[in-house]
N, C-alpha and C positions, 0 to 999 in steps of 0.2 A: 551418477545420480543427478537429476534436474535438480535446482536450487528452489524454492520457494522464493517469492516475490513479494514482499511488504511493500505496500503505495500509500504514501501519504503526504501530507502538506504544508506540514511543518506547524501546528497548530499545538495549542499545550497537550491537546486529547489525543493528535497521534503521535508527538514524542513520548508520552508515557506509554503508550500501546507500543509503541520502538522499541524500547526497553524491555518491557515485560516479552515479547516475542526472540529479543536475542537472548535471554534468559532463558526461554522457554526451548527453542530449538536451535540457540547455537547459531552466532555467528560466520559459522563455515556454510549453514545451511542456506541463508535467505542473503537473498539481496533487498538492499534498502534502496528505493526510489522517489527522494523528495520532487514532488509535482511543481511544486512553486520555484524549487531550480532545476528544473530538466522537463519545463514546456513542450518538448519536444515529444514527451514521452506520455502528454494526454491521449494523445489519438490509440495508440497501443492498450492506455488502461482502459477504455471505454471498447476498444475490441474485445477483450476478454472477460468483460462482462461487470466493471467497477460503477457502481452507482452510487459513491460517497467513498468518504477517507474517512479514517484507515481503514484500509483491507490486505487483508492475505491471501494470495492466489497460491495455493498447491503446488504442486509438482506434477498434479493428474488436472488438473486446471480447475478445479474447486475454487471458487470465490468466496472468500468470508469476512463478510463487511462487519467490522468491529466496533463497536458503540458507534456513535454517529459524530467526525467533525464537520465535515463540508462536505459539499453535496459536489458532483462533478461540475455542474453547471457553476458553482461558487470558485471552483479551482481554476478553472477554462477564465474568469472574471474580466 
């Protein structure tokens, strides 16, 4: 089974969202991808369709952007 993908930015709003999501689904299931240390890995979130942090992309590729920290454009900075 694909992993779900949590993206965020290390911000207070998407560590607490961190938390509540391995809570919620389990650390075996998601991968956690802090944006602010893995620059690298902007270009892949804005593919799959991330227009703010934090979000959770699916396994079916579902985006689901969760409260609001930073905007991509603020990430990318």
């Amino acid at each position: 089974m694909k992993k779900s993908v949590f993206y965020h930015a290390g911000c207070p709003v998407c560590i607490s969202a961190e938390h509540d999501i391995i809570t919620l689904i389990g650390q075996d299931n998601v991968e956690i991808v802090h944006l602010g240390n893995n620059k690298e890995r902007i270009e892949e979130a804005e593919k799959v369709g991330l227009k703010s942090v934090p979000a959770l992309v699916t396994p079916t590729g579902n985006v689901l952007h969760i409260n609001f920290g930073a905007s991509m454009e603020e990430v990318k900075g």
